[in-house]
N, C-alpha and C positions, 0 to 999 in steps of 0.2 A: 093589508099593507103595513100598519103599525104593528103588525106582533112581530114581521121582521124589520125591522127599522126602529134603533134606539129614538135618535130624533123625533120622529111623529108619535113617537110610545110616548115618550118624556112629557111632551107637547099636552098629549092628552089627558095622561095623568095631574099634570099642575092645574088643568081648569077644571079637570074633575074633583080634585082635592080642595080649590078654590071654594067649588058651588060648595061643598060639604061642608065648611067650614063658615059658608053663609048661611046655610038651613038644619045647621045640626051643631053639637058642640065640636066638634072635628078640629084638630087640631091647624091651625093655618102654615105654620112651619111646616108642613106636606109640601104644601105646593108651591113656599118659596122656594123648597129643594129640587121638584121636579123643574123649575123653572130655570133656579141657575144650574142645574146636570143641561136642560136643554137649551141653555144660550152658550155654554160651555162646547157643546157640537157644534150650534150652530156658528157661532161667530166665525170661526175660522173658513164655514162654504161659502162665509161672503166675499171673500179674499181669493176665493177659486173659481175662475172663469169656466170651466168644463163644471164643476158642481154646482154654480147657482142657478142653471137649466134642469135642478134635481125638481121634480114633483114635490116631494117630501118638504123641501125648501119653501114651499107656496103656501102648502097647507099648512105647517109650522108658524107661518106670518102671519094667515089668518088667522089661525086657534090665540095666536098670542095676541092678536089685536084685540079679540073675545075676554082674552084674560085681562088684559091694560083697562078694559074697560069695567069690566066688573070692580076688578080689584079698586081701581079709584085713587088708590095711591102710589101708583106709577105714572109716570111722566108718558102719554101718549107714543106710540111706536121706538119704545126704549131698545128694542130690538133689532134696529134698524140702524142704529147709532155704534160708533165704537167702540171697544171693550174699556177704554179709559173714562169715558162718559155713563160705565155700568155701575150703578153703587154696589158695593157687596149687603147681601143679604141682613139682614136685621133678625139675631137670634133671640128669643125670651130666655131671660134670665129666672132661675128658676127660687 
């Protein structure tokens, strides 16, 4: 299901990049990118009554609640809230 569907792709790549970056030197900027790519799709199927009965939609919520919680420094169900209440990403300065 995620190899055709950007959203659950995105979704899975940002907590897999997450964990990486917890148990390896892995860069953490992975997975703030697959994160805002997939709050970037997602935000707008919240807005569509025929798209928020999507599967992918569900599972995206969960994986992200996965991630909110790892990660630690996000604001609980940030996904859930509107794009104005989204901080933008935090990039390392090199």
């Amino acid at each position: 299901m995620a190899a055709s569907n950007p959203l659950l792709m995105n979704a899975i790549l940002a907590l897999s990049a997450l964990q990486l970056s917890r148990i390896s030197d892995h860069d953490p900027y992975d997975a703030v990118m697959y994160h805002d790519r997939c709050l970037k799709l997602m935000v707008p199927m919240l807005d569509d009554n025929d798209r928020i009965k999507d599967d992918s939609l569900l599972l995206t919520s969960v994986i992200f609640t996965l991630y909110e919680d790892l990660d630690g420094n996000l604001p609980r169900h940030l996904h859930t809230q509107s794009p104005q209440a989204i901080p933008p990403p935090q990039h390392k300065t090199l």
